[in-house]
C-alpha positions in Angstrom: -44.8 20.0 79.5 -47.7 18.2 77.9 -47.5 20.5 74.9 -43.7 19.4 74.3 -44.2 15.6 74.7 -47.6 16.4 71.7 -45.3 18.5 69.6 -42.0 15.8 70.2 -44.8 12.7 69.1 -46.1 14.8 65.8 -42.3 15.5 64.7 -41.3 11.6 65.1 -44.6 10.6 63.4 -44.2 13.1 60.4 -40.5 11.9 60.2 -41.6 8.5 60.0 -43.7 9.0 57.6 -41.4 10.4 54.9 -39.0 7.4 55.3 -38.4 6.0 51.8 -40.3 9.3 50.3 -38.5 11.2 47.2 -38.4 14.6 47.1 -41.0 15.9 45.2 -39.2 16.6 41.7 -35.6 15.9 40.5 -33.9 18.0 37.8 -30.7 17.7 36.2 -28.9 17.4 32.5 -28.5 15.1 29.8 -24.8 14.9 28.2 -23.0 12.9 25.8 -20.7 10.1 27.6 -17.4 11.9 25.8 -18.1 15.3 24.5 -20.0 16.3 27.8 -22.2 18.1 24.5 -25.8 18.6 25.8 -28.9 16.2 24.0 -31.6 18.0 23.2 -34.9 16.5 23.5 -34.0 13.3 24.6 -36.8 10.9 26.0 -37.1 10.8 29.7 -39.5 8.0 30.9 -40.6 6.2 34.0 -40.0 2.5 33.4 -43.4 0.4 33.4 -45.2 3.9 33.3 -46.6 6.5 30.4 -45.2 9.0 32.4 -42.1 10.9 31.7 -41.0 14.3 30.1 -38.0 15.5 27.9 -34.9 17.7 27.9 -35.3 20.7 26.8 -33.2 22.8 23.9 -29.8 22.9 26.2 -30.2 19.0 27.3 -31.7 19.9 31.3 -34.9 18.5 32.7 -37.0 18.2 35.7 -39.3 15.4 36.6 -42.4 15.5 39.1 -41.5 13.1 41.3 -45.1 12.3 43.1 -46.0 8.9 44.0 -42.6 7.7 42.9 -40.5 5.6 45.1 -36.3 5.5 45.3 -36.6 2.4 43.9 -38.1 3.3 40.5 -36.4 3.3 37.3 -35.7 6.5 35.1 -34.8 5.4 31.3 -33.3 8.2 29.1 -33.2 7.9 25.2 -31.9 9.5 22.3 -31.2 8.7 19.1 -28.1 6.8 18.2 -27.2 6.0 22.4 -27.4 3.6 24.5 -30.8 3.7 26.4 -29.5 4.4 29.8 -31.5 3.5 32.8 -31.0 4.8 36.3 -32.7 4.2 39.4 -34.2 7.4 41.1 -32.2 7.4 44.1 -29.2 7.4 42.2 -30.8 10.3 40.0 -31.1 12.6 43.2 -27.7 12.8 43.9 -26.9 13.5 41.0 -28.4 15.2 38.0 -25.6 14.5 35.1 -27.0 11.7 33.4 -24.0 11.0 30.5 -24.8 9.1 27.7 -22.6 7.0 25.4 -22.8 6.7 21.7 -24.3 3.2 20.8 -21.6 2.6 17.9 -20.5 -0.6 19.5 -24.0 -2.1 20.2 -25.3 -1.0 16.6 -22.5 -3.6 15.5 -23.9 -6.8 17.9 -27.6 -6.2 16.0 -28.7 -8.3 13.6 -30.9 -6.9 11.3 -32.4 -9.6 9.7 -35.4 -7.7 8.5 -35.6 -7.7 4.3 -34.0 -4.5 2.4 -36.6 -2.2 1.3 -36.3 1.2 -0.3 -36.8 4.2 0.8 -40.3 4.4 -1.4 -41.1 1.1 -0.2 -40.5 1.7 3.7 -42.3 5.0 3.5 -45.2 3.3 1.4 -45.0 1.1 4.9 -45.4 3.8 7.2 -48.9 5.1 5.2 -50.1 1.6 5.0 -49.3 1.2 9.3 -49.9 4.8 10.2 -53.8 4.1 11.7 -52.0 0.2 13.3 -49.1 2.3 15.1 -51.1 5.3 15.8 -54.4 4.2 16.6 -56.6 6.6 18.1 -58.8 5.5 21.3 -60.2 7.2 24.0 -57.0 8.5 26.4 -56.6 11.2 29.0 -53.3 13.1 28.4 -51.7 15.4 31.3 -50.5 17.7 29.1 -47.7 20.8 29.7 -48.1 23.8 26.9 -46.0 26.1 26.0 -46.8 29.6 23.5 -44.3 32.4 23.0 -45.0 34.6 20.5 -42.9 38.0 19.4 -43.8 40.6 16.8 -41.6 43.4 16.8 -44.1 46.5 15.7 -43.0 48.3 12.7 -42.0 52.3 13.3 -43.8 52.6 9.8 -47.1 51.2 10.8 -50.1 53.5 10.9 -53.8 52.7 12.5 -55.3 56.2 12.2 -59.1 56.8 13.8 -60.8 59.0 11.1 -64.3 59.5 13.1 -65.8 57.8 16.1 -69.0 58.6 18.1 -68.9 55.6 20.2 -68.5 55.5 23.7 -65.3 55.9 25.4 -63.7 56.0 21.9 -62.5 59.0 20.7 -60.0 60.3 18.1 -57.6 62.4 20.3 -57.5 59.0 23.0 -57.2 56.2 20.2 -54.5 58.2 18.4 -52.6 59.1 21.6 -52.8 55.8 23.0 -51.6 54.2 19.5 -48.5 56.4 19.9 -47.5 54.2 23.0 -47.8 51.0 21.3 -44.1 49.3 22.4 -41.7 48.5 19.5 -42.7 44.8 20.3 -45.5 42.5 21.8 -44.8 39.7 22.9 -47.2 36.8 24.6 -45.5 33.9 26.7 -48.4 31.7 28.5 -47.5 28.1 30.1 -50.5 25.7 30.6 -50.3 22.6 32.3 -54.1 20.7 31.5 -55.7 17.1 30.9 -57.0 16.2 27.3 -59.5 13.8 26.8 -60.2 12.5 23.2 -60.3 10.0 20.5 -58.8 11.8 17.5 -61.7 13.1 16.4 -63.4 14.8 19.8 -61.8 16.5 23.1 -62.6 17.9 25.8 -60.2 20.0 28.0 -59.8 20.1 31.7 -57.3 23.1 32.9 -55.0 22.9 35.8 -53.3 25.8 35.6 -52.5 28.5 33.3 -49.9 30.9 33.5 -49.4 34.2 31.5 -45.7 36.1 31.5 -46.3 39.8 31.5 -44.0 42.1 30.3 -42.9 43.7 33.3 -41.6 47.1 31.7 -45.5 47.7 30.3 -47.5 47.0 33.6 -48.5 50.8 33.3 -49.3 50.8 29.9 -51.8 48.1 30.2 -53.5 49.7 32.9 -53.5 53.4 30.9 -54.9 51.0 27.9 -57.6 49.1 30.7 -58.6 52.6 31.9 -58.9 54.8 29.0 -60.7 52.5 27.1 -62.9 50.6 30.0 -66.0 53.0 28.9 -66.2 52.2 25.4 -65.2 47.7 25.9 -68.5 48.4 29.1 -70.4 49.6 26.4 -69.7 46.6 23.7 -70.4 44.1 26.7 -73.4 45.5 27.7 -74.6 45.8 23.9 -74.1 41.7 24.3 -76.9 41.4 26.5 -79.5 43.0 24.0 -80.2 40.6 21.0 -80.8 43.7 19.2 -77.8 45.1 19.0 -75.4 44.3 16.3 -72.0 45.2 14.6 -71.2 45.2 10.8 -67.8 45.8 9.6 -67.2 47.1 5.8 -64.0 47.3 3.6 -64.4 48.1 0.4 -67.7 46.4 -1.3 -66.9 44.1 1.5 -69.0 43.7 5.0 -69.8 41.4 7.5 -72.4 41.1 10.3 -71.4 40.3 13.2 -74.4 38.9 15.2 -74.5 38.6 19.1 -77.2 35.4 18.8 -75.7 32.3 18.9 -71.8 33.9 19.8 -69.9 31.9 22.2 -68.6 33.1 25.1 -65.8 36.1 24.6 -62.2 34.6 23.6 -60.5 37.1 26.6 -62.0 38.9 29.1 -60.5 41.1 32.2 -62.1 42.0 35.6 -60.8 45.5 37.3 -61.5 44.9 40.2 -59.0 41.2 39.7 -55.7 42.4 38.3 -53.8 39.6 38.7 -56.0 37.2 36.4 -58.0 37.3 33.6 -60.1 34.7 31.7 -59.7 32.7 28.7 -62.4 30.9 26.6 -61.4 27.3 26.6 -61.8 26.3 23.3 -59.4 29.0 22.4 -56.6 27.0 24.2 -57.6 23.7 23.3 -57.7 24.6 19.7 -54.0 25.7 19.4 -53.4 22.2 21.1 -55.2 20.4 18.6 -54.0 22.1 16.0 -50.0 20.7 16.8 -51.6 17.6 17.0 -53.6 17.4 13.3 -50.7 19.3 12.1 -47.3 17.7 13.4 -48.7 14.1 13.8 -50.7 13.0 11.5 -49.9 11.4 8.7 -52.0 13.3 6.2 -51.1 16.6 7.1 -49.7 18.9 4.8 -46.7 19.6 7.0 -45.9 15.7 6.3 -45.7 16.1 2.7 -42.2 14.3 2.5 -44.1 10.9 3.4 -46.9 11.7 1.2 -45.5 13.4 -1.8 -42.3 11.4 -2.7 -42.0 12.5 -6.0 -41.1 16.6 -4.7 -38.3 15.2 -2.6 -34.7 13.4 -2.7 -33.9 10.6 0.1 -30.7 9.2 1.4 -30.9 6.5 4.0 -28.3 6.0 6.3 -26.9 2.5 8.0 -29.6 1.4 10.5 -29.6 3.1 14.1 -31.2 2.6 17.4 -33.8 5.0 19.5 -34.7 3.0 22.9 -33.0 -0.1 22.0 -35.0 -0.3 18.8 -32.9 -0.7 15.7 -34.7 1.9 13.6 -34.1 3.4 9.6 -33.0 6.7 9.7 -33.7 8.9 6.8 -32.6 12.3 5.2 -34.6 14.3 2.8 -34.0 17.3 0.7 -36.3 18.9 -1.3 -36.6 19.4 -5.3 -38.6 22.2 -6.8 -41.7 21.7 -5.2 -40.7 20.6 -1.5 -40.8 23.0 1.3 -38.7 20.7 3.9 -35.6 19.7 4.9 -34.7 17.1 7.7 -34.4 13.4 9.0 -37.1 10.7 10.5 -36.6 8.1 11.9 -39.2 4.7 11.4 -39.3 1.6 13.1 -37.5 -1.3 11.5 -40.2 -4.1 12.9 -43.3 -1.7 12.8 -43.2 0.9 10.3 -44.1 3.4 13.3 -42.6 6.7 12.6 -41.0 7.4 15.8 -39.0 10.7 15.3 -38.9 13.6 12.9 -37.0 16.3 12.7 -37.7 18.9 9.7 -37.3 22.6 8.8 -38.0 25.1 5.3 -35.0 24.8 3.4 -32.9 27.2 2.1 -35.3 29.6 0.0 -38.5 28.2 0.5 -41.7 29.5 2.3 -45.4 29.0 1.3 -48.9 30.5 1.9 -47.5 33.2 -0.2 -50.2 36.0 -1.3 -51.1 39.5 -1.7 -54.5 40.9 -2.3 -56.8 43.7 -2.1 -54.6 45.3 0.3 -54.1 42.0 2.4 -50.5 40.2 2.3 -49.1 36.8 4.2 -46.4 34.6 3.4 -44.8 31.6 6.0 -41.4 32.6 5.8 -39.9 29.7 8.2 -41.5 26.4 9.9 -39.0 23.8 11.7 -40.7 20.9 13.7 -39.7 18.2 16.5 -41.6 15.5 17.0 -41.2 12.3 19.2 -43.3 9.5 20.0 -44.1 6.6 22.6 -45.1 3.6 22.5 -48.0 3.2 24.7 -49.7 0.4 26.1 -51.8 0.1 22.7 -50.4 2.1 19.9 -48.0 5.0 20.0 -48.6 8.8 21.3 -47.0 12.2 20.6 -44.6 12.5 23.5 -43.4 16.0 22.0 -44.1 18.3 19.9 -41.9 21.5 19.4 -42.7 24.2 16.8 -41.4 27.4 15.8 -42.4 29.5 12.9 -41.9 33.0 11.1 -45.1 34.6 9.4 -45.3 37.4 7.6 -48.7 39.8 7.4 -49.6 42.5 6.0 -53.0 45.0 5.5 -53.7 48.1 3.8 -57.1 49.2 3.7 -59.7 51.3 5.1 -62.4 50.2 7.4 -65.5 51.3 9.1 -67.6 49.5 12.1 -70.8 50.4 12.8 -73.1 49.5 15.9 -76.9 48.7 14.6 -79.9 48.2 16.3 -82.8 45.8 14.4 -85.8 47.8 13.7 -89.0 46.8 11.3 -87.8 48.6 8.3 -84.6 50.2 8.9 -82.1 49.5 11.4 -80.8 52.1 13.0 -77.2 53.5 13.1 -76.1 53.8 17.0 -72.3 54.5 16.3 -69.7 54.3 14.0 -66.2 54.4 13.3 -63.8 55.1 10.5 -59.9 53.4 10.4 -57.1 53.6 8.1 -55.1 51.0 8.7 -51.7 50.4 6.8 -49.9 47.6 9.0 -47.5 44.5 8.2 -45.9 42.2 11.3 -42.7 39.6 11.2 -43.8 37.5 13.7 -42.0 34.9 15.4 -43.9 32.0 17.2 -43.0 28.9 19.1 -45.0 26.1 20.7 -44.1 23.1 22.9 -46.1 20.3 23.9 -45.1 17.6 26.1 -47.4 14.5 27.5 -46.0 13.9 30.9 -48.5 10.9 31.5 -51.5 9.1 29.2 -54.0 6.2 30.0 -56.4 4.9 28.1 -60.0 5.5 29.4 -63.4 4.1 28.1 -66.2 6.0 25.9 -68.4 6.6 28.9 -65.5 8.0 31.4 -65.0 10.5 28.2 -69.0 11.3 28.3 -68.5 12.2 32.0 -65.7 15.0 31.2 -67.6 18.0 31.3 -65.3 20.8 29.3 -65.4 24.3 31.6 -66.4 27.1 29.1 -63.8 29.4 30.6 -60.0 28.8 32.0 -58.2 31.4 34.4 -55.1 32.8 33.6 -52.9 33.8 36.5 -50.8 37.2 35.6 -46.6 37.2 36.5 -44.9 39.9 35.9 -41.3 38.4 36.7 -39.9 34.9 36.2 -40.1 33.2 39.4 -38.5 29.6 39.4 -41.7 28.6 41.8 -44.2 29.4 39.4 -44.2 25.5 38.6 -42.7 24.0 42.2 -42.5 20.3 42.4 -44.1 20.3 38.4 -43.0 18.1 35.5 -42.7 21.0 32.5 -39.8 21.5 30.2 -37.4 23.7 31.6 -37.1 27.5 29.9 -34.0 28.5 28.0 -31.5 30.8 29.1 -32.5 33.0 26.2 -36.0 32.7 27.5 -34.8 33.4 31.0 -33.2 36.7 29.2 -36.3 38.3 28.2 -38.1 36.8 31.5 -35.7 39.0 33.4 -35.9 41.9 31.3 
């Protein structure tokens, strides 16, 4: 009896406490008010906070819903609508979030700002870049997204010549290259904080999440356990600052020292199959690279701000992106111009506050073959939005997909050295002949889901782990990221998820 009255009193006092709680995260769709078309990568904020997300490539979204009350306001924004806002309890019930065109409110602005031409505007945007974007200290939560596909070529040959080191031989190199699939593909979700200034970061992971192929579970493990003798044998020859590696093509060879290496860029346990470790600069590099790439002003992918003279411009009538009336801009490339596409620049600030741009017709760059060594960019398309934070504005989004072409044909041999007085001494070696070439198809996403400003001496405390954890799933599972603000996979994702 007393246990009943106990277990009666906790159930009361837990249901008392979730009165006026929110369910943990809400999800939903974003429309157009008429066409019921989705919106793509529309802004998704928390009103009064730097906390939001977007939709993703078919208009649907979910938002963490943690520390948010009923009461709080959800704005949505895209360009050329009418901001809408919605309160949170309203947005539980219902997901559809429909969004009218702002065609009637473009008409009550008055744009009193002076005409400028396109040269002159974008002349702006260089002069205000550093103003607008200021870099200062800030902690960014951070969700990343890397999918990467390259289909492996029938034709493609790696053939092992000679090998005498351990756990290598020809018959199991050449058997096991047989069972290479007729495509690789990597898919890893990361959600993580950034700390940095623009010029330094450090990276704190959260969690990290690596989609497996399913179908080649047993391959990996043939590949782990054929070849776990001769990667034993490389680790342990890490530990003696004697040992060494050189690596010769042609006239060409390199050293390949183990003083002064960092720590290994992957590394697997057997006796942990489900993870396997990461070093952590190797994840925050690809991050920083979207951001010097897609959001700076001087990068080379920006080249339609910074080289006018390789591009045409046509500037439409003035539109609006978050109630901010806002120049919209297309641009086409002449002879020398890789890009394609529209921005989109504050009216009042000069702050570039949207692009969207792509290889035109025809082009591609980083275009080269030599001694046996080919590449060539074949496609690049970008989306980019920003937010105004409380100081300057912030790279809310950054989504990226590319198509790379590669190519080698050459011979190789490694050998393994150990230091001696006079001569060094030749431990193993190998002997490759490696005709390859890849079409590889790559896409990243990046979204801030919250940013504060911190001070230089919170950033000094950040201590940066050297290594992050990856967590191995072999299936989509929609709880992987329960009660998580992340963009929500495609159905085409889903597709090869459930493959």
């Amino acid at each position: 009896m007393q246990k009943s009255i106990i277990y009666l009193f906790v159930l009361i006092l837990l249901g008392n406490m979730n009165v006026g709680a929110c369910p943990v995260s809400v999800s939903g769709i974003v429309l157009d008010a008429i066409t019921k078309e989705p919106l793509l990568y529309a802004n998704i904020e928390i009103q009064g906070k730097s906390r939001g997300t977007v939709s993703n490539s078919e208009g649907r979204f979910i938002l963490d819903t943690e520390e948010l009350t009923p009461d709080d306001t959800v704005v949505f924004s895209y360009v050329g609508y009418e901001t809408i806002k919605v309160r949170l309890e309203g947005l539980m019930k219902s997901g559809e979030v429909l969004m009218p065109q702002a065609s009637g409110l473009l008409k009550e602005i008055q744009i009193i700002a002076q005409k400028l031409s396109v040269e002159e505007i974008l002349k702006k945007v260089k002069d205000n870049f550093n103003k607008n974007h200021r870099a200062s200290f800030d902690k960014k939560h951070l969700f990343f997204h890397s999918y990467e596909r390259t289909p492996f070529n029938k034709d493609n040959q790696l053939v092992l010549k000679k090998s005498d080191f351990v756990g290598l031989d020809k018959a199991i190199f050449n058997e096991l290259f047989k069972k290479i699939p007729s495509e690789v593909v990597e898919y890893e979700d990361i959600i993580v904080n950034l700390y940095g200034n623009g010029t330094s970061y450090k990276l704190i992971p959260e969690k990290a999440i690596s989609l497996e192929d399913g179908s080649q579970k047993s391959l990996l493990k043939e590949f782990e356990d054929k070849l776990d003798a001769f990667f034993s044998d490389i680790e342990k020859s890490r530990e003696n600052e004697d040992i060494y590696y050189k690596i010769r093509t042609g006239i060409l060879s390199k050293k390949i020292d183990n003083e002064g290496t960092d720590e290994p860029t992957w590394t697997t346990n057997k006796n942990d199959t489900l993870n396997y470790t990461v070093n952590t600069n190797l994840v925050k590099s690809e991050i920083i690279y979207l951001l010097k790439e897609y959001t700076l002003a001087e990068s080379k992918n920006w080249e339609f701000i910074n080289s006018i003279r390789k591009y045409n411009y046509r500037m439409d009538d003035i539109t609006i992106v978050d109630e901010e009336p806002v120049y919209k801009i297309h641009f086409i490339p002449q002879k020398h111009g890789l890009f394609e596409g529209t921005m989109y620049i504050s009216t009042s600030s000069f702050a570039v506050l949207k692009l969207d741009f792509a290889f035109a017709k025809g082009k591609k760059s980083e275009n080269f073959k030599l001694l046996g060594v080919g590449h060539s960019m074949n496609f690049k398309e970008a989306h980019i939005i920003f937010q105004k934070g409380k100081t300057a504005y912030f790279p809310k989004f950054i989504s990226v997909k590319q198509n790379e072409f590669a190519s080698i044909d050459r011979s190789f041999s490694i050998t393994k050295k150990e230091k001696r007085f006079f001569i060094d001494k030749e431990l193993s070696e190998m002997k490759l002949d490696v005709e390859l070439s890849f079409n590889s198809e790559s896409k990243w996403e990046l979204l801030a889901m919250d940013a504060e400003d911190i001070d230089e001496s919170t950033y000094n405390r950040i201590i940066q782990p050297s290594t992050m954890k990856f967590k191995k799933e072999f299936a989509y599972n929609s709880e992987m990221w329960k009660n998580r603000t992340i963009l929500v996979p495609s159905s085409e994702l889903k597709k090869y998820q459930n493959k």
